[in-house]
KOLLUMTOR-691194 format. One record per residue (C-alpha): residue number from 0; x, y, z. Coordinates in pm, 1 decimal, always signed. Each point is the difference from the previous one (the first is absolute). Layout:
REM KOLLUMTOR-691194
   k       c1       c2       c3
 NUM        X        Y        Z
...
END
This chain:
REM KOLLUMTOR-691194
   k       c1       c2       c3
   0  -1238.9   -459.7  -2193.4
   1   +121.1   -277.5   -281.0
   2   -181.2   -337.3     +6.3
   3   +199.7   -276.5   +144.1
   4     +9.0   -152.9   -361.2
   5    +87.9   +319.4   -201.7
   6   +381.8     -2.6   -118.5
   7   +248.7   +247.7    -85.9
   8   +117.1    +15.5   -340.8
   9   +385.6    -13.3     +4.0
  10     -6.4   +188.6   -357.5
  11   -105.8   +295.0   +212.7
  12   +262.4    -11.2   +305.4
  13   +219.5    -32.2   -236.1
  14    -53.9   +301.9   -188.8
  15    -41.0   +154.6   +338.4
  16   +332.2   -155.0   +118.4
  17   +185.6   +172.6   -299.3
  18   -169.8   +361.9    +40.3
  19    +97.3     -8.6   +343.5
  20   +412.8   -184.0   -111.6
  21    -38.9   +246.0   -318.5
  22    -67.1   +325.4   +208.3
  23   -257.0   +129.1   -293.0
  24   -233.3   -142.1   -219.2
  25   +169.9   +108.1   -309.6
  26   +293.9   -284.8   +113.5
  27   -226.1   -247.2    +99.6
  28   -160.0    +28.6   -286.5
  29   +309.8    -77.0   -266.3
  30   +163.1   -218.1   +266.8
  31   -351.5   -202.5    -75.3
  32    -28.3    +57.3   -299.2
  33   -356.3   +119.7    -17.7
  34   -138.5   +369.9    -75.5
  35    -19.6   +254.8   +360.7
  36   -385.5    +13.4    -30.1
  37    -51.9   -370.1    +23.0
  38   +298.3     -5.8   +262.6
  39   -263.6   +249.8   +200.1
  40   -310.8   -188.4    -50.2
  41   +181.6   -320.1   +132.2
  42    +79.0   +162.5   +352.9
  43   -325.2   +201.3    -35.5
  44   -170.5   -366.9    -14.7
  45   +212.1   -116.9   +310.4
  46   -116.4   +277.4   +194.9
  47   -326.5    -67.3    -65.6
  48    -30.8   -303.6    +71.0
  49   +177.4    +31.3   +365.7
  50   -174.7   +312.3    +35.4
  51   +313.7   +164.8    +83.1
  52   +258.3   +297.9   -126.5
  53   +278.3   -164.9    -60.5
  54   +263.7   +282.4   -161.5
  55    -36.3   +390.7    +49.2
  56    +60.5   +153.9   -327.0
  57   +123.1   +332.9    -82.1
  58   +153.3   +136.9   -316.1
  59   +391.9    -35.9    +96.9
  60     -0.1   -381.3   +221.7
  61   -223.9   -249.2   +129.1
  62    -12.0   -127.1   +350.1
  63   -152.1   -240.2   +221.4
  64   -299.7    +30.2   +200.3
  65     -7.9   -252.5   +345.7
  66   -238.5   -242.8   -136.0
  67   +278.8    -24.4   -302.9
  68   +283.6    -72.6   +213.0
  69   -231.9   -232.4   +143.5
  70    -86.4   -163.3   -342.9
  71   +369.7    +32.0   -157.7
  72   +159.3   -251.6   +261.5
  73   -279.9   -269.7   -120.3
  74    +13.9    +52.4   -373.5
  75   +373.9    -38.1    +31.0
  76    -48.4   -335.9   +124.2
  77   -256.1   -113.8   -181.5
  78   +187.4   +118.3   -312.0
  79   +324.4   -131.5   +140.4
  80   -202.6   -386.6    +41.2
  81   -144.2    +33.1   -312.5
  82   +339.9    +47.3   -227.8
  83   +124.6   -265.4   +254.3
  84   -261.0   -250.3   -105.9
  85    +33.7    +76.8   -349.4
  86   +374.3    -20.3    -30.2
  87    -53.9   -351.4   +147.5
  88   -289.6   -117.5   -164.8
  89    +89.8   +145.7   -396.1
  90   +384.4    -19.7     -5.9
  91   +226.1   -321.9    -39.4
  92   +109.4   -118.6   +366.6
  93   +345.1   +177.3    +21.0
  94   +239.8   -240.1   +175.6
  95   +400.2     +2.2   +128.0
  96   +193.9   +206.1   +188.6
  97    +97.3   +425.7    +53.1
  98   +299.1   +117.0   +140.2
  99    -69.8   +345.0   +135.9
 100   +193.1   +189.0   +208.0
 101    -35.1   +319.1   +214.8
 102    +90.3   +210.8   +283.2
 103    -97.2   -124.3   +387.3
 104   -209.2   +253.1    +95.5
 105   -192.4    +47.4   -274.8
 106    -79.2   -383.1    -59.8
 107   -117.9    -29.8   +320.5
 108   -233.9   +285.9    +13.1
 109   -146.0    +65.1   -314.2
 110    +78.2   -332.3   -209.2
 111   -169.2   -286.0   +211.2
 112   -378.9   +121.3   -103.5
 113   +149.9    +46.2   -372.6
 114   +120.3   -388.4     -4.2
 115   -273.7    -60.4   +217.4
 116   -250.8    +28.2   -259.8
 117   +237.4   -132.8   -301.0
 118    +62.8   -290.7   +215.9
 119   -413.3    -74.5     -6.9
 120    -74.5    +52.7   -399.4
 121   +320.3   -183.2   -127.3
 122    +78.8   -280.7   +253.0
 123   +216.0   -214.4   -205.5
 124   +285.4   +310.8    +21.4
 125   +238.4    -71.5   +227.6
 126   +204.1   +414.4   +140.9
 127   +321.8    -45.0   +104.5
 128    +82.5   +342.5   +213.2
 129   +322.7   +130.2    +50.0
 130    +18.3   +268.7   +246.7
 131   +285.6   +230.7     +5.3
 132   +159.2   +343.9    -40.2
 133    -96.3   +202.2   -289.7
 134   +395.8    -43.1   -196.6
 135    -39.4   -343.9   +114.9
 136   -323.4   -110.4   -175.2
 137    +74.8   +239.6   -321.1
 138   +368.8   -185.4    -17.9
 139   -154.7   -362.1    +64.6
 140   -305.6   +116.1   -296.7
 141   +277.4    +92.1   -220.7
 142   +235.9   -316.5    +15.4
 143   -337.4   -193.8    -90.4
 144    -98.7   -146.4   +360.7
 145   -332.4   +165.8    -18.7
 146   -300.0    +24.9   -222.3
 147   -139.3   +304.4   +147.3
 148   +146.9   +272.3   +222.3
 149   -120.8   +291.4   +237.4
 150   +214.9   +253.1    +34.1
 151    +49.3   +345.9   +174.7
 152   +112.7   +234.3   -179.5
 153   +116.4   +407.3    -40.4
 154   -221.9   +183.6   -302.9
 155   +361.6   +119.3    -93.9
 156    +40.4   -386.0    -37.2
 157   +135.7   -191.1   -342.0
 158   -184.1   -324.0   +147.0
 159   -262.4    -80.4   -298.5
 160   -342.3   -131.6   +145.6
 161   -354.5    +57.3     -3.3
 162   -104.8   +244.2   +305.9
 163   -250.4   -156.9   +245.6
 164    +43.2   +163.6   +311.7
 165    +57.8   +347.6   +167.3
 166    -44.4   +123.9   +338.3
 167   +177.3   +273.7   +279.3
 168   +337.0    -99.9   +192.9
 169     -5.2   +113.5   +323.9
 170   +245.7    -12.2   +331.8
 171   -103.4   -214.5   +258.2
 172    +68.4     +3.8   +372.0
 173    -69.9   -137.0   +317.8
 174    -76.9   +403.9   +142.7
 175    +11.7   +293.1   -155.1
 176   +325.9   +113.3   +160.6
 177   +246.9   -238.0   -112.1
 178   +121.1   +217.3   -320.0
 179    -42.2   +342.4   +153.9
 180   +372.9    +88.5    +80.7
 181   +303.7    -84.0   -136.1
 182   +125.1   -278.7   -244.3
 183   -357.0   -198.4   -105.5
 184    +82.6   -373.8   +109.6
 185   -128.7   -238.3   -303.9
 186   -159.7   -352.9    +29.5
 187   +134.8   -129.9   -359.6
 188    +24.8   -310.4   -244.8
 189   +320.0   -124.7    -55.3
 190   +121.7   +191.7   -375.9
 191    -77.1    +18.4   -231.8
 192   -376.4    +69.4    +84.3
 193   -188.8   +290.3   -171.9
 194   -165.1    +99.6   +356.0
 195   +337.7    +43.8   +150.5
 196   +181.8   +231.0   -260.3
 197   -366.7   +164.6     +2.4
 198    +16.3   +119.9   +340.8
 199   +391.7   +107.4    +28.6
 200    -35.3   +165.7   -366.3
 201   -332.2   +195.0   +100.9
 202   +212.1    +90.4   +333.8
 203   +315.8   +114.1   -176.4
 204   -160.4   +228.5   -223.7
 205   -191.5   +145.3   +252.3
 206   +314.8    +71.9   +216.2
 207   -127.2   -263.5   +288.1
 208   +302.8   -209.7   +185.0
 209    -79.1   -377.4     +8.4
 210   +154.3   -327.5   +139.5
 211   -108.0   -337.8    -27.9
 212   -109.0   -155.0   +302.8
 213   -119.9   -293.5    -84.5
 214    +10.3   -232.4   -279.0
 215   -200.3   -297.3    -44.5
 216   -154.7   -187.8   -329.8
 217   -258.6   -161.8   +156.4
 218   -316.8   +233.2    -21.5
 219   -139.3   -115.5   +311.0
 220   +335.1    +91.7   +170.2
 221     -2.8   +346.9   -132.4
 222   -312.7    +22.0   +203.6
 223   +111.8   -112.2   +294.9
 224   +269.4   +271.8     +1.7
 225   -211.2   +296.8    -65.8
 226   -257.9   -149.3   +260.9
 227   +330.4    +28.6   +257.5
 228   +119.4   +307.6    -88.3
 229   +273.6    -67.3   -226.4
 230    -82.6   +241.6   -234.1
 231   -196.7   +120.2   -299.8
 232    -90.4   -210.0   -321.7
 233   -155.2    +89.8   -340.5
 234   -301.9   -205.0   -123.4
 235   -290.5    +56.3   -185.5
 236   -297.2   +104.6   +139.4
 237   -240.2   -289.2     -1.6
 238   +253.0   -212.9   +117.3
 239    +76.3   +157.3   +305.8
 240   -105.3   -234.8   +344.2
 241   -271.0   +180.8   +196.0
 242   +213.6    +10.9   +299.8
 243   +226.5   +209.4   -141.8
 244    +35.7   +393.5    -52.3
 245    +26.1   +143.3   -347.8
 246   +183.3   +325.3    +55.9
 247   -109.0   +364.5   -115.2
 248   +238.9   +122.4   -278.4
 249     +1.3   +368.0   +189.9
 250    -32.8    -81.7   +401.1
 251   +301.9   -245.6    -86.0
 252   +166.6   +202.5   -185.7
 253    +39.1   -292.4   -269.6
 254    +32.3    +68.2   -376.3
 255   -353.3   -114.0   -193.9
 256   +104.8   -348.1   -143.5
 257   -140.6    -39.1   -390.8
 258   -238.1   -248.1    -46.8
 259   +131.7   -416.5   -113.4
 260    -86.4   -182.4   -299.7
 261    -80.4   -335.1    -58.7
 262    +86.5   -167.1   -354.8
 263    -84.6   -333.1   -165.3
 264   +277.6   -159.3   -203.9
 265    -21.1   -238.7   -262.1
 266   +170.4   -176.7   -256.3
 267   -144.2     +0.2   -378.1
 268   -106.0   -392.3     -9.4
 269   -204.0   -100.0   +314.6
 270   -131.3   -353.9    +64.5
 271   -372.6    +37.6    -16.2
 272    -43.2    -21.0   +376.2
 273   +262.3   +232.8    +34.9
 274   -228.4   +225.5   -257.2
 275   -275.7    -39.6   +193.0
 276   +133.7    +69.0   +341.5
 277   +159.2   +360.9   -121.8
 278   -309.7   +112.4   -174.4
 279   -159.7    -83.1   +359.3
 280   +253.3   +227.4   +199.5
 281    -15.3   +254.4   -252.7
 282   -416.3    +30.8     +6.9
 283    +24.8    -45.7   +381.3
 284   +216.6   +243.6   +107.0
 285    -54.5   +254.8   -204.6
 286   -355.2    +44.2    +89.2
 287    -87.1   +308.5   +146.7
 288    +31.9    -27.1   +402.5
 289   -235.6   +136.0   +251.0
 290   +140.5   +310.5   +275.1
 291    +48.3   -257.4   +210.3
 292   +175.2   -234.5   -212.7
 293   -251.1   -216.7    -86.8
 294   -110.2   -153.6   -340.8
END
């Protein structure tokens, strides 16, 4: 067992942060710029010193033992409060005010930890969120009322952006027999909203009738409906309410939906808080998530 007083060297779980974000130590290793034996002897050195295996290796992938999945949640923090305090304590306060915009459901789920922890190393920038449809946010980004925008969008798409964010759509339901015969009843957005011309497109093609039951642009109203009965909507995966039913593609008889895309726009000049705030999203979101959706 470690003496109270003996520390962790964050050099270490870092390197052992990228191996494990890397997949290999070959990656790690030019993402850190340092040669693959040293990369080995620095998780070699963090085993020892917990007295634990931290990674299986083999010769095709690396993968995590318990105590590792243990350890990784804690080095992510510590990590994640170290850049924290040296953004704040190195770089010039950053000061003013960010006009970002995204859709409802996914600033309420996944953006309030990501602001969260902006909010705390730069507290001098002010976010004004706009929440809205998808069309809605790009059209408001592109007429100039907003620094920074999240949009969905198709991978067929001509919307420019950096890619932060993918998961699974799925259909949604209050039971599982709501779409099982006949026309499949929809709980929609108003249009134009990528979810909606998702799920009657991904019906059409696959020769399913469809109506729309229900329409509502409140998010929390969509809920309401498929927790009545009204009908069936799309959403993605981690965002759907634990009290509701996400529906098996073949015991529904529902068409697999392809998976949504999350993109950051931005203009070429930014206002250094503006700067700040997108490098932020960008590092936040795309880090590798957990099965369970964690970070």
């Amino acid at each position: 067992m470690m003496a109270p007083s003996e520390n962790l060297e964050l050099g270490l779980l870092r390197t052992f942060v990228t191996v494990v974000d890397a997949g290999s130590f070959s990656v790690a290793a030019t993402r850190l710029l340092r040669g693959q034996p040293a990369i080995s002897l620095q998780v070699k050195r963090l085993e020892d010193q917990l007295g634990k295996t931290l990674l299986q290796r083999s010769p095709r992938q690396i993968s995590l033992t318990p105590d590792g999945e243990t350890l990784l949640q804690y080095a992510r923090r510590m990590l994640s409060l170290n850049d924290e305090a040296i953004d704040q304590m190195k770089e010039p306060e950053v000061s003013g005010v960010v006009r970002l915009g995204a859709p409802e459901d996914f600033a309420t789920s996944h953006l309030p930890k990501v602001l969260g922890a902006f909010a705390r190393s730069h507290p001098r920038v002010t976010i004004e969120m706009t929440c809205e449809l998808t069309l809605q946010v790009l059209s408001r980004f592109r007429k100039g009322g907003l620094d920074l925008a999240l949009v969905k969008r198709e991978r067929s798409s001509s919307v420019k952006g950096t890619s932060v964010w993918r998961e699974p759509l799925v259909w949604v339901a209050a039971d599982s027999s709501v779409a099982l015969s006949g026309p499949v009843p929809l709980v929609v957005s108003p249009s134009p909203c990528l979810y909606r011309k998702r799920a009657t497109d991904t019906l059409s093609r696959a020769g399913r009738k469809w109506r729309i039951a229900y329409t509502c642009a409140s998010l929390a109203g969509a809920h309401a409906a498929v927790r009545a009965g009204l009908g069936v909507a799309v959403l993605p995966k981690e965002m759907v309410p634990q009290d509701l039913l996400i529906l098996d593609a073949e015991r529904s008889s529902l068409p697999q939906l392809a998976d949504t895309e999350m993109a950051l726009l931005h203009p070429s000049k930014l206002t250094a808080a503006a700067a700040k705030l997108k490098e932020h999203i960008i590092r936040e979101l795309e880090r590798p998530r957990a099965p369970d959706g964690r970070r």
